[in-house]
LOBA-691295 format. One line per field, with one value per residue: residue number from 1; residue in one letter; chain; x, y, z of N, C-alpha, C in turn. Coordinates in Angstrom, 1 decimal, decimal comma. Example, Ala and Ser with C-alpha at 12.3 -4.5 7.8 and 13.67 -1.06 7.14 Angstrom:
! LOBA-691295
resi c(1	2)
resn c(A	S)
chain c(A	A)
n.X c(13,2	12,8)
n.Y c(-5,7	-2,2)
n.Z c(7,8	7,1)
ca.X c(12,3	13,7)
ca.Y c(-4,5	-1,1)
ca.Z c(7,8	7,1)
c.X c(13,2	12,9)
c.Y c(-3,3	0,0)
c.Z c(7,8	7,9)
//
This chain:
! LOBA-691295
resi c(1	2	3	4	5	6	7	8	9	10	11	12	13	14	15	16	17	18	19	20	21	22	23	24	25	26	27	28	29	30	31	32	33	34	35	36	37	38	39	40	41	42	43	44	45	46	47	48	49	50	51	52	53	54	55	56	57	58	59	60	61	62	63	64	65	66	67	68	69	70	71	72	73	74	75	76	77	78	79	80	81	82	83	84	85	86	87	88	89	90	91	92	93	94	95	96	97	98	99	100	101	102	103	104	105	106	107	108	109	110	111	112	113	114	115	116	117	118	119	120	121	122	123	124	125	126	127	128	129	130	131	132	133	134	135	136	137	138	139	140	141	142	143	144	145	146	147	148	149	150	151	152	153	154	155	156	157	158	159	160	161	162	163	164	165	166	167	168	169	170	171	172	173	174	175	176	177	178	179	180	181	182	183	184	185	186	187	188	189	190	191	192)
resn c(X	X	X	X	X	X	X	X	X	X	X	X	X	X	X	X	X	X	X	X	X	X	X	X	X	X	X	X	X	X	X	X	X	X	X	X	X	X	X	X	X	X	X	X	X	X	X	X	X	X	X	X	X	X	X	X	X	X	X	X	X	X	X	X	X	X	X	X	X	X	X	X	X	X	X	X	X	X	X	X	X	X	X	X	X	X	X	X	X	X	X	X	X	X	X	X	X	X	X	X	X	X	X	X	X	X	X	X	X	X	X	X	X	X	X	X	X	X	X	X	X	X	X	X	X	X	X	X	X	X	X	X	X	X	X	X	X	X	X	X	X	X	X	X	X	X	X	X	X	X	X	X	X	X	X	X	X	X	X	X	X	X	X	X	X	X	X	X	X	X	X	X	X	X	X	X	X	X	X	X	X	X	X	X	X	X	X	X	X	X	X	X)
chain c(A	A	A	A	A	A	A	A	A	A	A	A	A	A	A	A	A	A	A	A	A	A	A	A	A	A	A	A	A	A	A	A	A	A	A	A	A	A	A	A	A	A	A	A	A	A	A	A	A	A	A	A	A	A	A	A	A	A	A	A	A	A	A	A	A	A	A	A	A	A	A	A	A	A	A	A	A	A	A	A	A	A	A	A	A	A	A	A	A	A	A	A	A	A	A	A	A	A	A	A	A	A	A	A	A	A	A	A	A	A	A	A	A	A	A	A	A	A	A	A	A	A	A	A	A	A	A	A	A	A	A	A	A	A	A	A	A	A	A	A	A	A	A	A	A	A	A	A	A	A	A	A	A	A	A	A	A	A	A	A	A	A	A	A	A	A	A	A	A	A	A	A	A	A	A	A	A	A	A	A	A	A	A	A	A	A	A	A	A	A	A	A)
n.X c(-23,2	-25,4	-23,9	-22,2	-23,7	-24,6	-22,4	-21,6	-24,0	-23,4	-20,7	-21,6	-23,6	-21,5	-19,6	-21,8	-21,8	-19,9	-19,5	-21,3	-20,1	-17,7	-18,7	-19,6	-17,5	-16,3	-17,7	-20,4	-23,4	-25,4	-25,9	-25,7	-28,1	-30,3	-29,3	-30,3	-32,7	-33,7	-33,4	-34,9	-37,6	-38,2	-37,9	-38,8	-38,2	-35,5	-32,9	-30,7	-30,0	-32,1	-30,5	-28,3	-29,6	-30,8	-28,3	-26,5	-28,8	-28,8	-26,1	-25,6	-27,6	-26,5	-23,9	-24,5	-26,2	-24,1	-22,7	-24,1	-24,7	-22,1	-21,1	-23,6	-22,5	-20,4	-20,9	-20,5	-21,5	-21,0	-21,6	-23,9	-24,8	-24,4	-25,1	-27,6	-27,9	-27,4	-29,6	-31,6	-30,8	-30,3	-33,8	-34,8	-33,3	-34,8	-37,5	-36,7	-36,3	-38,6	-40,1	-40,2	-40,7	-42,6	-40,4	-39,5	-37,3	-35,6	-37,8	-38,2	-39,5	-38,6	-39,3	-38,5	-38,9	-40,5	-39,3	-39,8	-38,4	-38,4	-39,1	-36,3	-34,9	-36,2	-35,6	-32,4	-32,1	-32,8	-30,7	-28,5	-29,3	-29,2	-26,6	-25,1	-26,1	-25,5	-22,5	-21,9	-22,8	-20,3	-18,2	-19,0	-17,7	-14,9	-11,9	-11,5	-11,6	-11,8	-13,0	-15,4	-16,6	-17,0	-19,2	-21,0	-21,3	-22,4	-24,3	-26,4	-26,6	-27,9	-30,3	-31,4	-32,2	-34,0	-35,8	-36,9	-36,5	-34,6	-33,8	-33,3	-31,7	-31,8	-30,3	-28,2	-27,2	-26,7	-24,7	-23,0	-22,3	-21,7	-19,4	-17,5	-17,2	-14,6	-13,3	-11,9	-10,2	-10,1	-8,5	-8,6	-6,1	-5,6	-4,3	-1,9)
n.Y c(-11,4	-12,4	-12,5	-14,4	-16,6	-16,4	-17,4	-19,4	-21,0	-21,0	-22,5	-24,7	-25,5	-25,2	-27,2	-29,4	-29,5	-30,1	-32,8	-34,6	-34,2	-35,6	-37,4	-38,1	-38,3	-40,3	-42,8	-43,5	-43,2	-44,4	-43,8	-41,4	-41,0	-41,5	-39,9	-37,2	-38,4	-37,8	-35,1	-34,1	-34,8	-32,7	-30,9	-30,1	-28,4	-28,1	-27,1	-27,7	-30,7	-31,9	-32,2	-33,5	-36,0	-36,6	-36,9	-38,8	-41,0	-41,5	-42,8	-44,5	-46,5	-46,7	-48,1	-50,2	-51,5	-52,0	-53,2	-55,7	-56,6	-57,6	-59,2	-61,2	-61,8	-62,6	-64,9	-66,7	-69,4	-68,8	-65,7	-65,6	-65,0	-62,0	-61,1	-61,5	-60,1	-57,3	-56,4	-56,4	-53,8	-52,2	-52,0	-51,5	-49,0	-47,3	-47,8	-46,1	-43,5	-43,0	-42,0	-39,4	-38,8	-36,8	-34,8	-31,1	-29,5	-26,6	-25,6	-27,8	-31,4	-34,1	-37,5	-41,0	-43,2	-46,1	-49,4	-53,4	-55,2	-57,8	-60,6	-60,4	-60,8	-63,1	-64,6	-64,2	-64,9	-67,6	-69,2	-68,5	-69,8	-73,0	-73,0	-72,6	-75,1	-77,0	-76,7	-76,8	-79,9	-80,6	-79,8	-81,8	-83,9	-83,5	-84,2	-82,7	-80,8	-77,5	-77,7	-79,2	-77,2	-74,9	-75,9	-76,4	-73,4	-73,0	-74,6	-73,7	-71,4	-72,2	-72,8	-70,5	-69,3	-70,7	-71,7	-75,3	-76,5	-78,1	-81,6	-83,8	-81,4	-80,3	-82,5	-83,1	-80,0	-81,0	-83,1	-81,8	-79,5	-81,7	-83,1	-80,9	-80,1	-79,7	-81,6	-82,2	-84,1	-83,9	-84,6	-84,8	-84,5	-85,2	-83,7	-84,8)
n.Z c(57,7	55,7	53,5	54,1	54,1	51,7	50,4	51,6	50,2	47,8	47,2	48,2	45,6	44,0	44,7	44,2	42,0	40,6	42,1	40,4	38,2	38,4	38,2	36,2	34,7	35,9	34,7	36,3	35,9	36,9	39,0	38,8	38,1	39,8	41,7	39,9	39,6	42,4	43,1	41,1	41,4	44,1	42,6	39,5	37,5	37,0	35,6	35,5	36,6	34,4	32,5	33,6	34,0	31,2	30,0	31,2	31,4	28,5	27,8	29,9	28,5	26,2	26,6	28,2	26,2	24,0	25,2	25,3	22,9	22,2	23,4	23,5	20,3	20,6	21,8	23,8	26,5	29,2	29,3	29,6	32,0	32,9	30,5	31,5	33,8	32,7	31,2	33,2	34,7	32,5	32,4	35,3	35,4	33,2	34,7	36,4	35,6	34,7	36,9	36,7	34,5	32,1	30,9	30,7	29,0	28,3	26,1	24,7	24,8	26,7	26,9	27,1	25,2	25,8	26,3	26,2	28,3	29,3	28,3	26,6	29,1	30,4	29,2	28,8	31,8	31,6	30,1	31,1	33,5	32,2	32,0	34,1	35,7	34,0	33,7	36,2	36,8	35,7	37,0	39,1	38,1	38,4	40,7	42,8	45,6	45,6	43,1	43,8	45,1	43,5	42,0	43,4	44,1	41,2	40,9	42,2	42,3	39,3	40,8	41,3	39,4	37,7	39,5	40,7	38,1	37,1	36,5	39,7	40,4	43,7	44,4	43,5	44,6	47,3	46,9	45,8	47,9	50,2	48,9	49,1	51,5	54,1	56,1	59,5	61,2	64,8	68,0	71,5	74,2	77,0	79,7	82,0)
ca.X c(-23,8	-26,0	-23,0	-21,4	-24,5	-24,7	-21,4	-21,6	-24,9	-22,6	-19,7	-22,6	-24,1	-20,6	-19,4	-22,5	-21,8	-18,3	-19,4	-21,7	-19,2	-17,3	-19,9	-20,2	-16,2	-16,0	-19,1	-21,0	-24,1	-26,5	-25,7	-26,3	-29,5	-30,5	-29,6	-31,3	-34,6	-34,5	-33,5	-36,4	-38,9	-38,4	-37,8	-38,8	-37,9	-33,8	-32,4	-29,1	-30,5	-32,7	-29,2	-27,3	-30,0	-30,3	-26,8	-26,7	-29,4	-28,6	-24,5	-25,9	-28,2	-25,5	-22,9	-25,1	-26,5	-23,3	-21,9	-24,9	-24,4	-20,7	-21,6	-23,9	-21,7	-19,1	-21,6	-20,1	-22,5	-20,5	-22,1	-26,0	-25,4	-23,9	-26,5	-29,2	-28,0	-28,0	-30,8	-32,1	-30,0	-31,5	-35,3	-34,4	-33,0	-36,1	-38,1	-35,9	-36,4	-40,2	-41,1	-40,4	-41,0	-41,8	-39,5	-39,3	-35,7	-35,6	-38,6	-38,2	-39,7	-37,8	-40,3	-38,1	-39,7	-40,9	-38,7	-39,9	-37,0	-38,6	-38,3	-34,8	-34,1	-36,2	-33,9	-30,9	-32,0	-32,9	-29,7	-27,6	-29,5	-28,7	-25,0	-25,0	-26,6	-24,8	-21,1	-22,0	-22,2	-18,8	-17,3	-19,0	-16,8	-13,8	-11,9	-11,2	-12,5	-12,1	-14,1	-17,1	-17,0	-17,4	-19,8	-22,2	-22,1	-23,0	-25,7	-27,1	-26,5	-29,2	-31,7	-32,0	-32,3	-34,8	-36,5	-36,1	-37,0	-33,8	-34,3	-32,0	-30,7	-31,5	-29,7	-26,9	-26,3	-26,5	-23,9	-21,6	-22,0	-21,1	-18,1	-16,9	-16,5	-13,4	-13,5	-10,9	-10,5	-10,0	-8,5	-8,2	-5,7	-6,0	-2,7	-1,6)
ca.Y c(-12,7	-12,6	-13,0	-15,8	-17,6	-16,9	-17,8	-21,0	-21,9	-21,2	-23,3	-26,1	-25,3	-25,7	-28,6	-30,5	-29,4	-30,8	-34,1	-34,4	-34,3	-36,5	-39,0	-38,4	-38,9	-41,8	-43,1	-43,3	-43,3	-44,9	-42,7	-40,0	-40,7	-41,7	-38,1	-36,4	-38,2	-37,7	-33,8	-33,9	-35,2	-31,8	-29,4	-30,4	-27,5	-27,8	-27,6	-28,8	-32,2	-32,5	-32,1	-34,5	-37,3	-36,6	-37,4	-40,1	-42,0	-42,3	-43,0	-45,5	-47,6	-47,1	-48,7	-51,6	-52,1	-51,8	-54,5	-56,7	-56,5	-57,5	-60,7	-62,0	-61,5	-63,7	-66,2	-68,1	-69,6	-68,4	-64,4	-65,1	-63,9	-60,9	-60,4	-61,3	-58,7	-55,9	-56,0	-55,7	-52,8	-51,6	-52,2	-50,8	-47,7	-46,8	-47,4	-45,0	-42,5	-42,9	-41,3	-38,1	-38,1	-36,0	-32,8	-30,2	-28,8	-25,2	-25,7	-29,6	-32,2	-35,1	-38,7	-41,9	-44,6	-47,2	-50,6	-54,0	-55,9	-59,0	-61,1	-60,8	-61,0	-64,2	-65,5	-64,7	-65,5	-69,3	-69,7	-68,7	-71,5	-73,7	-72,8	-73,2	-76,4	-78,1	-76,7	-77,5	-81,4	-81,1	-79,8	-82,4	-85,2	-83,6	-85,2	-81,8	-79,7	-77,2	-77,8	-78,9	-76,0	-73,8	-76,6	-76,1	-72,2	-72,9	-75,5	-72,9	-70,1	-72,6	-73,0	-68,9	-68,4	-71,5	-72,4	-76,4	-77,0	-79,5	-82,3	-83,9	-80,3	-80,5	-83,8	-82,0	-79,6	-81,8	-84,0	-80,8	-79,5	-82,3	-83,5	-79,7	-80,1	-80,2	-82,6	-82,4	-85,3	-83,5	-85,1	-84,4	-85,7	-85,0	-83,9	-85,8)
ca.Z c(57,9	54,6	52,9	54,5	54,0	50,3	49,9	51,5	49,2	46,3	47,3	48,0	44,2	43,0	44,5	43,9	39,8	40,2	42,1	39,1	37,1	38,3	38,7	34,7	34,3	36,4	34,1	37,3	35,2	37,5	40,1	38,4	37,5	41,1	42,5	39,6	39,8	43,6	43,1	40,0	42,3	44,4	41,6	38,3	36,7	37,1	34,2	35,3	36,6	33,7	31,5	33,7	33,4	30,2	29,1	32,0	30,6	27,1	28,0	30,6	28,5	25,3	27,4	28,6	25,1	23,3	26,0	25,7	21,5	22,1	24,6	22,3	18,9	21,6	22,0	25,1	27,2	30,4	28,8	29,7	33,5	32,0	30,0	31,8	34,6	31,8	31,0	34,9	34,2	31,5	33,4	36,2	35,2	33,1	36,2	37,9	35,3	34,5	37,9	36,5	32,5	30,9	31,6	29,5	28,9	27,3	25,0	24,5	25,9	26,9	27,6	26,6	24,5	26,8	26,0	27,0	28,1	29,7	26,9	27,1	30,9	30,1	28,0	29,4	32,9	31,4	29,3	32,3	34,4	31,8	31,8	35,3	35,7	33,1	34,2	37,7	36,5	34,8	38,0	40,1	38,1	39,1	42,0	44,3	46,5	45,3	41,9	44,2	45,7	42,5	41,4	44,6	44,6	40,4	41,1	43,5	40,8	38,3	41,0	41,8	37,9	37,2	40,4	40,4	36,6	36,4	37,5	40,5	41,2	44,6	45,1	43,0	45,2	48,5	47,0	45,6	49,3	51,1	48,6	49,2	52,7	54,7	57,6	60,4	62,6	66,7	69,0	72,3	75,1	78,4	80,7	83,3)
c.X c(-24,5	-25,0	-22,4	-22,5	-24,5	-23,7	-21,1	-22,8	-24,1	-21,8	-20,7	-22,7	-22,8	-20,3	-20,8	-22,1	-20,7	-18,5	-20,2	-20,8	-18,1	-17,5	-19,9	-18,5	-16,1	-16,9	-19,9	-22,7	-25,8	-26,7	-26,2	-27,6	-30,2	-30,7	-30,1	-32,6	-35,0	-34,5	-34,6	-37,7	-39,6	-38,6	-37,8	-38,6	-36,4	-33,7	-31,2	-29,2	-31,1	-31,5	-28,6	-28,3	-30,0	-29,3	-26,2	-27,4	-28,8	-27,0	-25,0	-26,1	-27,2	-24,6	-23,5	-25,3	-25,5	-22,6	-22,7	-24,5	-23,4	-20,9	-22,2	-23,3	-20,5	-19,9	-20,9	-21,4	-22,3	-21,2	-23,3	-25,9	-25,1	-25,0	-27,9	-29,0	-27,7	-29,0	-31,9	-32,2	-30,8	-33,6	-35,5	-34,3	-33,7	-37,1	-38,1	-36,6	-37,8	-40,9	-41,4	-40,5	-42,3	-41,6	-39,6	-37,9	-35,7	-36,6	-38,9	-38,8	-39,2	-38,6	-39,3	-39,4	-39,4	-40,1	-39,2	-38,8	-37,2	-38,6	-37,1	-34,3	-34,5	-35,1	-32,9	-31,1	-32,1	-31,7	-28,7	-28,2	-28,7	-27,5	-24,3	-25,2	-25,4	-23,0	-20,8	-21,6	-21,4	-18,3	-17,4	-17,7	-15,5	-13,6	-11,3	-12,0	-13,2	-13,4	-15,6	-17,7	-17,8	-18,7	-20,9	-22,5	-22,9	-24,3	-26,4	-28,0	-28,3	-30,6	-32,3	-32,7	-33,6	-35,4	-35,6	-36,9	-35,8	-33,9	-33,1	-31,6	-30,4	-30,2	-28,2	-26,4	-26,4	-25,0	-22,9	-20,8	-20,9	-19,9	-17,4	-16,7	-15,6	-13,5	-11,9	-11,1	-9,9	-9,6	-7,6	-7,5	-5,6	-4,7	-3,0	-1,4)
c.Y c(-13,2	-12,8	-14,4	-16,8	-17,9	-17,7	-18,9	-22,1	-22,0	-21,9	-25,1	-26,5	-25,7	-26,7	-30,3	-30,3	-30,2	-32,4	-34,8	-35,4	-35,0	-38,1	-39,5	-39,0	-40,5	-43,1	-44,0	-43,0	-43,3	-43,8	-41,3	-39,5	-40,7	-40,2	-37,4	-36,6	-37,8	-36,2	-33,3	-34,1	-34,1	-30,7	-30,2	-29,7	-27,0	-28,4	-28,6	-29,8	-32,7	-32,9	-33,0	-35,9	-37,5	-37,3	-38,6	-41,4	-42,6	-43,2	-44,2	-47,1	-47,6	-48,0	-49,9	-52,4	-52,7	-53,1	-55,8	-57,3	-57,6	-59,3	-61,4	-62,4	-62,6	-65,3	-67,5	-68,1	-69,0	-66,8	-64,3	-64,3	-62,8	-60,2	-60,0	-59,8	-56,9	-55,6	-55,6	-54,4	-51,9	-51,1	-51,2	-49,4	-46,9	-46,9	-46,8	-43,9	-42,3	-42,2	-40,1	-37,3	-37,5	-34,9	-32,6	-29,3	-27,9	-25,3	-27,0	-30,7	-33,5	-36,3	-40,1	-42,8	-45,5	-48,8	-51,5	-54,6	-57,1	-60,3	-61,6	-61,1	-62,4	-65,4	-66,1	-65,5	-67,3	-69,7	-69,7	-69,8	-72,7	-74,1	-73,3	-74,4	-77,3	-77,9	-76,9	-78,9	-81,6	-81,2	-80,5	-83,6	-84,8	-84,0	-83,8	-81,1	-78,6	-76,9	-78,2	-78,0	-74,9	-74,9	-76,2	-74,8	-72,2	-73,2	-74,5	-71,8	-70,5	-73,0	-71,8	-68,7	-69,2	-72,1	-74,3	-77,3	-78,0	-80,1	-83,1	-82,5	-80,1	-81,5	-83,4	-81,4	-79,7	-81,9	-82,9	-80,2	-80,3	-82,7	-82,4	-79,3	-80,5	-80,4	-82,6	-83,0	-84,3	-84,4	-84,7	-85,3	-84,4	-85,2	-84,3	-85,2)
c.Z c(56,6	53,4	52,7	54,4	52,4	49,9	49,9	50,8	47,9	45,9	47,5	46,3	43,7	43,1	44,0	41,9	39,7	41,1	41,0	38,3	37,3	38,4	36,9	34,5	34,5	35,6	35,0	36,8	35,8	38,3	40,3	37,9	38,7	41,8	41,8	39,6	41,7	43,9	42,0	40,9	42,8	43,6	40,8	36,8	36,5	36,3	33,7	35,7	35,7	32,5	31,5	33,5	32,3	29,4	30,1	31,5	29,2	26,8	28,5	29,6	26,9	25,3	26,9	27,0	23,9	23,8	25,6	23,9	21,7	22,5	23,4	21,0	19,6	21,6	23,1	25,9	28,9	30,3	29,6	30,8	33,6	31,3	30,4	32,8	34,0	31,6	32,0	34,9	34,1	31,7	34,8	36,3	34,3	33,8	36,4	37,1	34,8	35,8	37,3	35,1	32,6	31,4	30,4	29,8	28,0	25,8	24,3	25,5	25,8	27,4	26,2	26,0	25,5	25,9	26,6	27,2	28,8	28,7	27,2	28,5	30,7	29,7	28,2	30,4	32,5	30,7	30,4	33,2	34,0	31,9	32,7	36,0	34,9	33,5	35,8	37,6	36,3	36,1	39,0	39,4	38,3	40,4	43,2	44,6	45,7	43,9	42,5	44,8	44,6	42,0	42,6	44,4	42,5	40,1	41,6	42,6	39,7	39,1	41,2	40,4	37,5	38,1	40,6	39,2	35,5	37,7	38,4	41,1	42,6	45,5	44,7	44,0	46,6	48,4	46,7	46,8	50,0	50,5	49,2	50,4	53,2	55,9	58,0	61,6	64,1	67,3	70,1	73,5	76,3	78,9	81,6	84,7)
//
């Protein structure tokens, strides 16, 4: 019996190393940081969660940073909601991992540098309004549906990001609405 017990803790121990690791292949990043701060929480002294956040984090916010770099250097204005939701990202996922700084990993201690990143979510978040806003109007002067459709859920887009700090927007996305509706006349006849 004490066998079959160990054996099935071992086969646990293993597959959680190999879903891990495939959380790291798949670059599942976030994820991985997620289940190690919630297994750090209980044990702060595992080495191999402190290993996979570790190499999670810095992969994570390399990624994001390397993308955000890339966007910018592109400079389209269609980029900002891109950017702005990296930098969430970015926020976010030092959040996650500030519950549990500072670990110590085999004689090292590991406590990230605190980044602000509001500023930029600022930024972006108002350049993406802008983007939105102003490609919303294009798409109302088209003559289809479709296009007031994308123009209504854009309008919509610049009032989440900027409250209502353009002006008309409301009435914007009334009139994108209602062009972007499809009316079907009914009628019913009555058998004889």
């Amino acid at each position: 019996m004490k066998k079959t017990i160990l054996y099935s803790l071992m086969l646990i121990l293993i597959a959680s190393c190999g879903s891990m690791n495939k959380k790291l292949q798949r670059g599942d990043y976030d994820g991985i940081i997620r289940k190690s701060v919630k297994k750090l929480i209980k044990n702060p002294n595992s080495t191999e969660d402190i290993e996979y956040l570790d190499k999670a984090y810095k992969l994570a916010n390399e990624r994001d940073l390397s993308r955000i770099k890339y966007l910018k250097t592109e400079n389209n204005p269609n980029n900002f909601d891109e950017i702005f939701r990296r930098y969430e990202s970015l926020k976010s996922r030092q959040a996650e991992v500030k519950k549990v700084l500072p670990l110590n990993l085999k004689g090292r201690t590991i406590n990230y540098a605190y980044v602000d990143y509001d500023a930029e979510i600022v930024a972006a978040k108002r350049k993406a309004a802008e983007y939105y806003y102003t490609n919303g109007q294009k798409l109302l002067q088209n003559d289809d549906k479709e296009s007031y459709r994308e123009a209504h859920r854009e309008l919509v887009l610049a009032q989440q990001y900027s409250g209502d700090a353009f002006p008309n927007l409301n009435d914007l996305i009334i009139e994108a609405r209602e062009k972007g509706i499809s009316r079907v006349i009914v009628e019913v006849q009555h058998g004889d």
